[in-house]
C-alpha positions in Angstrom: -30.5 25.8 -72.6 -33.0 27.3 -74.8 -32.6 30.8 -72.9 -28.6 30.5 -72.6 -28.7 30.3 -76.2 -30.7 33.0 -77.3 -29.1 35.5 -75.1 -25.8 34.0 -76.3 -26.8 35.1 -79.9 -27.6 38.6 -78.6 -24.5 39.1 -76.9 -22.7 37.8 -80.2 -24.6 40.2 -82.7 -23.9 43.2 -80.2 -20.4 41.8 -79.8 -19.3 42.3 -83.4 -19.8 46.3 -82.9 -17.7 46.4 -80.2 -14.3 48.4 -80.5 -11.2 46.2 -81.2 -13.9 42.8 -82.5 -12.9 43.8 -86.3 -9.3 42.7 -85.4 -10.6 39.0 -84.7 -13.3 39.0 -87.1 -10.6 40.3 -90.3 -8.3 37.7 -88.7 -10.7 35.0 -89.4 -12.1 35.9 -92.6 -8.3 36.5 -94.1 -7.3 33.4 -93.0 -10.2 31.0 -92.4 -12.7 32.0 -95.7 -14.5 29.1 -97.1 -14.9 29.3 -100.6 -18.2 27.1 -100.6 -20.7 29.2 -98.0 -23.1 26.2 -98.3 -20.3 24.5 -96.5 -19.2 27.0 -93.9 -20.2 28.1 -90.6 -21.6 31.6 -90.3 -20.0 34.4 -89.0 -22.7 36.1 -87.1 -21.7 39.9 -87.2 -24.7 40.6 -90.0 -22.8 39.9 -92.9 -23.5 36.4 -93.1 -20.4 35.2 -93.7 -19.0 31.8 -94.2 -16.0 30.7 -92.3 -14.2 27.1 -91.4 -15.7 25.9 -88.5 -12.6 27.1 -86.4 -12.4 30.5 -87.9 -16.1 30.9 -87.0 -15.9 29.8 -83.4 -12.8 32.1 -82.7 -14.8 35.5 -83.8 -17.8 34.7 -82.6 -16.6 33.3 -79.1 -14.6 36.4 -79.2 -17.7 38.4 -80.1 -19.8 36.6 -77.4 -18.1 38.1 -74.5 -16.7 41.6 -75.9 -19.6 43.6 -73.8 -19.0 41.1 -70.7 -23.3 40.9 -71.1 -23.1 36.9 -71.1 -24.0 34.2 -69.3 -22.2 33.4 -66.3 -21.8 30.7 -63.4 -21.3 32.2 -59.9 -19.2 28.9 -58.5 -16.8 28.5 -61.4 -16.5 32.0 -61.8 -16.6 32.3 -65.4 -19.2 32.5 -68.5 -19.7 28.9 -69.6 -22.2 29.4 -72.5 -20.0 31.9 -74.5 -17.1 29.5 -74.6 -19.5 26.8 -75.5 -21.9 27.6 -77.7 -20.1 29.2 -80.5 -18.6 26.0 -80.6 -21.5 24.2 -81.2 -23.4 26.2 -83.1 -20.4 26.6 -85.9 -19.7 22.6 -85.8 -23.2 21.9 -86.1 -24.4 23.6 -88.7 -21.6 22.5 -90.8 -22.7 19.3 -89.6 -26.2 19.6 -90.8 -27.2 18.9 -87.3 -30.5 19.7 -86.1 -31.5 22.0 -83.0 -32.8 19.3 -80.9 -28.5 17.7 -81.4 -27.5 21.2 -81.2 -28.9 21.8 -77.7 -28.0 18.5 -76.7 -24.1 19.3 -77.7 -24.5 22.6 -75.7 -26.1 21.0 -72.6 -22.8 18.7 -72.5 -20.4 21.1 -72.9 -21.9 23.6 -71.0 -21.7 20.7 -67.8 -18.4 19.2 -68.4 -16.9 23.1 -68.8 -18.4 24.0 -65.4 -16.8 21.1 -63.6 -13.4 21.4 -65.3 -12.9 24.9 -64.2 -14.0 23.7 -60.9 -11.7 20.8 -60.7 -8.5 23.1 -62.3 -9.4 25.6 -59.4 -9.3 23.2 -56.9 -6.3 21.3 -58.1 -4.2 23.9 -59.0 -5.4 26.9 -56.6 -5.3 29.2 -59.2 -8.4 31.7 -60.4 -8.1 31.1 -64.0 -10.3 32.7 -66.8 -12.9 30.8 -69.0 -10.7 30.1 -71.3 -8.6 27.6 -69.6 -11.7 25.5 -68.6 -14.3 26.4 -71.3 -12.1 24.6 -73.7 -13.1 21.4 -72.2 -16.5 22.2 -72.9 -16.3 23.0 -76.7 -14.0 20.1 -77.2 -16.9 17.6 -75.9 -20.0 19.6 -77.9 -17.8 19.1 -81.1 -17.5 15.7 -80.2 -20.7 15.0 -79.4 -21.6 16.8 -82.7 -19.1 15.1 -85.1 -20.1 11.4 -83.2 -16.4 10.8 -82.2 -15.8 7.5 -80.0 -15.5 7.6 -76.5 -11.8 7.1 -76.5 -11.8 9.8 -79.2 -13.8 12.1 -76.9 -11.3 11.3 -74.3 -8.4 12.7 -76.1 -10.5 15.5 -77.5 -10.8 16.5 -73.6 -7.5 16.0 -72.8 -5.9 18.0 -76.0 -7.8 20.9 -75.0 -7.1 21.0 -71.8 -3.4 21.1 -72.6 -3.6 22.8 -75.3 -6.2 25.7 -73.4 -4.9 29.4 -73.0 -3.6 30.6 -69.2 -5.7 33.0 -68.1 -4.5 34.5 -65.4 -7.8 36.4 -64.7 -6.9 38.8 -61.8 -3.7 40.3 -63.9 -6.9 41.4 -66.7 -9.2 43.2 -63.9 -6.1 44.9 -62.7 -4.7 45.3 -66.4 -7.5 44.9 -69.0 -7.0 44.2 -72.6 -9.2 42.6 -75.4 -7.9 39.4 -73.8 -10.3 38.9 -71.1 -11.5 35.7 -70.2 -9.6 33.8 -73.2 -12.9 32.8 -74.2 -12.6 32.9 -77.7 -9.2 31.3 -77.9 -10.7 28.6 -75.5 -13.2 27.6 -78.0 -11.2 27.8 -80.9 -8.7 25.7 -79.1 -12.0 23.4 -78.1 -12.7 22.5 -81.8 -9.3 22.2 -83.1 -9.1 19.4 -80.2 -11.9 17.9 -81.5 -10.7 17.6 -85.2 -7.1 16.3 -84.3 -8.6 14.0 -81.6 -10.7 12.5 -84.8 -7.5 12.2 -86.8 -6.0 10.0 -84.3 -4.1 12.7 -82.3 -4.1 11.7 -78.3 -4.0 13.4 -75.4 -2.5 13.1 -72.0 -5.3 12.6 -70.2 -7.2 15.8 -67.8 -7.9 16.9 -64.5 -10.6 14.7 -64.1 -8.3 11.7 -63.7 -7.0 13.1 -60.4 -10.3 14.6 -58.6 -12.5 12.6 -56.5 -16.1 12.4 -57.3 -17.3 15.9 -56.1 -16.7 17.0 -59.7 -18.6 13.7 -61.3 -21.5 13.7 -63.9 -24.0 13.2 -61.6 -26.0 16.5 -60.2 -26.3 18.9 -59.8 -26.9 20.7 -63.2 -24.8 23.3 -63.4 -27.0 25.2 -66.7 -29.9 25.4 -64.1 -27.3 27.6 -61.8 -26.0 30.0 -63.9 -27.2 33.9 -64.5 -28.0 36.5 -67.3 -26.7 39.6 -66.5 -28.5 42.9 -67.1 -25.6 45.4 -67.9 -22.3 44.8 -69.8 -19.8 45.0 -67.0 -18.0 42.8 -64.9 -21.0 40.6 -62.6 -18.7 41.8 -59.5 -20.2 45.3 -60.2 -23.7 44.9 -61.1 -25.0 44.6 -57.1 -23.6 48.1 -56.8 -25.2 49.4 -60.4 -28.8 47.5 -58.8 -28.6 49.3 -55.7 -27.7 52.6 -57.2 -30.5 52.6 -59.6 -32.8 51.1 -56.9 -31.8 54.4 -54.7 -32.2 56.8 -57.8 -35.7 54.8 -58.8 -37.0 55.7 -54.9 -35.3 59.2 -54.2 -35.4 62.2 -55.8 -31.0 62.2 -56.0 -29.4 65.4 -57.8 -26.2 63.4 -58.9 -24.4 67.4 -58.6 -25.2 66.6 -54.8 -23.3 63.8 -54.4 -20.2 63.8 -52.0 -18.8 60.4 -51.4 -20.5 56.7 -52.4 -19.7 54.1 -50.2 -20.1 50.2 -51.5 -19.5 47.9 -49.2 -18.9 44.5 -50.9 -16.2 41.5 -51.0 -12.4 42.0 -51.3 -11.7 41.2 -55.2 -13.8 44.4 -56.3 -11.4 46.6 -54.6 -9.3 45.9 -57.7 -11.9 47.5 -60.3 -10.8 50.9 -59.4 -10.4 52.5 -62.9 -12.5 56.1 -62.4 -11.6 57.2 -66.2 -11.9 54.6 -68.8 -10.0 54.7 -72.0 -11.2 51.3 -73.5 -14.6 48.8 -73.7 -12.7 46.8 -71.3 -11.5 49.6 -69.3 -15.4 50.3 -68.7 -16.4 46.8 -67.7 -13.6 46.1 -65.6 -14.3 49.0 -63.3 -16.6 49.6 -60.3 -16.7 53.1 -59.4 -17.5 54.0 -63.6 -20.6 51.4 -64.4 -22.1 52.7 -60.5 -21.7 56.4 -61.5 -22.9 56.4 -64.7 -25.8 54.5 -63.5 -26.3 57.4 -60.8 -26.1 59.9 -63.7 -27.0 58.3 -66.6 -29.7 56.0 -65.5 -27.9 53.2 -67.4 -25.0 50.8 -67.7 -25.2 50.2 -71.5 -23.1 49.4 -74.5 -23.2 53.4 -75.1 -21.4 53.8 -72.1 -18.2 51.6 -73.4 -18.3 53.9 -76.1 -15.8 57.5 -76.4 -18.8 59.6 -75.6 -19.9 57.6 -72.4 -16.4 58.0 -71.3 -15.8 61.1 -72.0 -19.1 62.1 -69.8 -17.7 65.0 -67.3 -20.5 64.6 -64.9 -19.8 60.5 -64.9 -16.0 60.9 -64.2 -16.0 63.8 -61.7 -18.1 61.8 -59.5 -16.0 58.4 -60.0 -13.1 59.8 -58.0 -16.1 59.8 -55.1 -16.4 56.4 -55.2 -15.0 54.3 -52.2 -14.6 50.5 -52.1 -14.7 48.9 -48.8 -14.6 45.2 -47.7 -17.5 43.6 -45.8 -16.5 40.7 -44.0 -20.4 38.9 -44.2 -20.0 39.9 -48.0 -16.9 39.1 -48.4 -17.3 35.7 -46.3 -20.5 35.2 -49.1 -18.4 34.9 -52.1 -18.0 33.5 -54.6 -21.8 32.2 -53.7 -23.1 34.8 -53.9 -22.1 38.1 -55.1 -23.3 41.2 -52.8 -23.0 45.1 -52.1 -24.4 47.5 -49.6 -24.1 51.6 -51.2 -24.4 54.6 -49.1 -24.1 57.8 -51.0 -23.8 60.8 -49.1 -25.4 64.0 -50.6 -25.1 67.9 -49.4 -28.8 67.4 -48.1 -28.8 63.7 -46.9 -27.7 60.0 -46.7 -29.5 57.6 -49.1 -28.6 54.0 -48.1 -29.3 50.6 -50.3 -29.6 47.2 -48.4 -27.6 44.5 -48.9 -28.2 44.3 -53.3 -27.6 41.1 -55.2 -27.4 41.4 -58.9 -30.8 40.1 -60.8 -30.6 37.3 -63.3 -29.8 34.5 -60.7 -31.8 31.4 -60.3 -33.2 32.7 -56.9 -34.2 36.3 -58.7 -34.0 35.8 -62.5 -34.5 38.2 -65.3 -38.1 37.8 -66.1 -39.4 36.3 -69.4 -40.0 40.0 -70.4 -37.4 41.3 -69.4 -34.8 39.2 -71.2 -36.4 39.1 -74.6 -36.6 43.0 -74.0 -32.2 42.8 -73.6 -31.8 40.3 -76.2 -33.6 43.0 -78.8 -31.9 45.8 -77.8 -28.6 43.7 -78.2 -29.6 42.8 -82.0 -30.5 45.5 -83.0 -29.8 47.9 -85.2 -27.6 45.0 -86.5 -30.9 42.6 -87.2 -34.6 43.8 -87.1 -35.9 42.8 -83.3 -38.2 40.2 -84.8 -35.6 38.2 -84.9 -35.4 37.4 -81.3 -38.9 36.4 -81.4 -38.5 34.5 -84.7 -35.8 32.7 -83.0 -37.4 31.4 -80.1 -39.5 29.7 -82.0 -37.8 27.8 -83.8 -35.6 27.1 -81.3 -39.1 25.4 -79.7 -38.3 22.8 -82.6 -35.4 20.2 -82.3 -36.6 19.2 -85.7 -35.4 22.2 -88.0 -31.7 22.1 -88.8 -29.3 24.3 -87.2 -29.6 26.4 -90.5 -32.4 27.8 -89.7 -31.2 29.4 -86.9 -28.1 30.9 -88.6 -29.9 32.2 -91.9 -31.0 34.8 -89.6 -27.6 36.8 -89.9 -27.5 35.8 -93.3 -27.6 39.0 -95.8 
């Protein structure tokens, strides 16, 4: 939980300089200020902040997944801790809570998220975003956090769920827009289920009344099955980035050579097929842009979202070589696992990859290094790097208040 956090927190900071964030972010502070910042929840973008509890969950869940760098769970298909924690962390620090309550919350909603998306999926056959599910999940950290009754807690559960966002998720890959997962509407909607469920407003129960026990709160822990991603880009595409850079890393490749990449992977990535980005989410929702610009670049970053990474005539010429082609072991392997094979052909030879997972899964996670290393370069130039550091620690103790954590972004 500890880890989910902190790189939750990284992705937020980096979030707020994200084109198109300031639209949320002035939404919220226009219309959810609180006049007494000892009171508020704070709006981690640098400034410090203090919003409503509801107006700070909406930008920074919004934040959290604007570079698509979060957390994510391979079965549920989603990001679990950037719907979640936002959540938390806003209700608890208004709530004086302390870490050791905080991570508790987060723990909860972070397993009762993952196995409503799962139930919805199965119930309804329909591949819905985060949003629609991770609102489950804030509702029952809030009201764990705020000590709601059970039959409170119930009807927090169920208002969310009927209250979530549709998110039909293929329609954004095909068509993206600052929309995405509906993350930070789902955690909005999450702790406004929470506060009406402690007025006395009820629900109408939730998908868990209808699924057998497959979906129960025994095991397995779903936190101990999710990933950290290394690059801001849809997870579909990282095996291909991996195996590019794994090809570049062991051959000396002249990217002016390069005449065709092949990726051989599952059938839903054939829908990321946007060569020329116009938009953030244009770049993470794509397959052949992240790849090439690894091949040329040597990265997948948050510079290449930006104009200048998009406008890169080297990156886009050799997009249009990229070809997309369904495996049927690969294809057969999702959504457990997601996989690509690359080929790219050259004027002098034929470089081939093996079959490339992305890294930051529990079988071949980011190492400790390495994902202290991405949460600084997410904070920063927003927040010295020391505060990752600084942050861990005291995340180490349950004891300090939640405070402590958020006068980090405090100016």
């Amino acid at each position: 939980m500890k880890i989910r956090v902190l790189d939750t927190l990284a992705a937020i900071t980096a979030g707020f300089r994200q084109e198109g964030v300031d639209i949320v972010r002035d939404y919220a502070i226009e219309r959810h200020a609180e006049s007494d910042a000892s009171r508020g929840a704070t709006l981690l973008d640098g400034t410090g902040t203090a919003l409503t509890v509801a107006g700070a969950t909406l930008a920074n869940a919004t934040a959290a997944n604007a570079l698509d760098v979060d957390d994510g769970h391979r079965e549920v298909k989603g990001h679990p801790a950037a719907v979640v924690i936002p959540a938390a962390m806003a209700t608890a620090e208004v709530a004086d809570a302390t870490i050791r309550d905080f991570l508790d919350a987060v723990y909860i909603g972070y397993e009762l998220a993952v196995r409503a998306g799962l139930a919805i999926h199965e119930l309804d056959g329909v591949y819905t975003g985060t949003g629609s599910w991770g609102a489950l999940g804030a509702a029952a950290a809030a009201a764990r956090l705020n000590g709601l009754s059970e039959e409170q807690t119930a009807h927090a559960l169920g208002v969310a769920e009927y209250h979530a966002p549709r998110t039909p998720i293929m329609r954004g890959v095909e068509r993206p827009g600052m929309t995405k997962d509906g993350i930070g509407w789902g955690s909005y909607a999450g702790v406004v289920a929470a506060d009406l469920a402690a007025s006395g407003f009820t629900g109408s129960g939730t998908n868990f009344d209808d699924i057998n026990d497959r979906h129960s709160l025994d095991g397995p822990f779903h936190v101990t099955r999710g990933y950290l991603k290394p690059h801001p880009c849809c997870r579909w595409a990282q095996p291909g980035v991996e195996a590019v850079l794994g090809l570049v890393s062991q051959n000396e490749l002249d990217p002016g050579s390069v005449e065709r990449i092949r990726v051989a992977t599952f059938e839903e990535v054939t829908y990321l097929q946007t060569c020329a980005p116009t938009s953030p989410e244009d770049a993470q929702y794509s397959y052949p842009y992240p790849v090439t610009a690894a091949l040329v670049r040597g990265q997948f970053t948050q510079a290449e979202h930006a104009a200048e990474g998009q406008s890169d005539p080297e990156v886009l010429d050799t997009a249009e070589r990229v070809e997309l082609l369904v495996d049927e072991a690969l294809d057969a392997a999702f959504p457990h696992e997601c996989l690509a094979r690359v080929e790219i052909e050259t004027t002098e030879a034929t470089y081939e990859s093996g079959v490339t997972k992305a890294r930051g899964a529990r079988d071949d996670p980011l190492s400790d290094a390495a994902r202290l290393e991405k949460a600084r370069r997410l904070v920063s130039p927003t927040l010295p790097m020391t505060v990752i550091d600084r942050l861990e620690m005291r995340l180490d103790d349950g004891r300090r208040s939640v405070a402590s954590l958020t006068n980090s972004w405090r100016s």
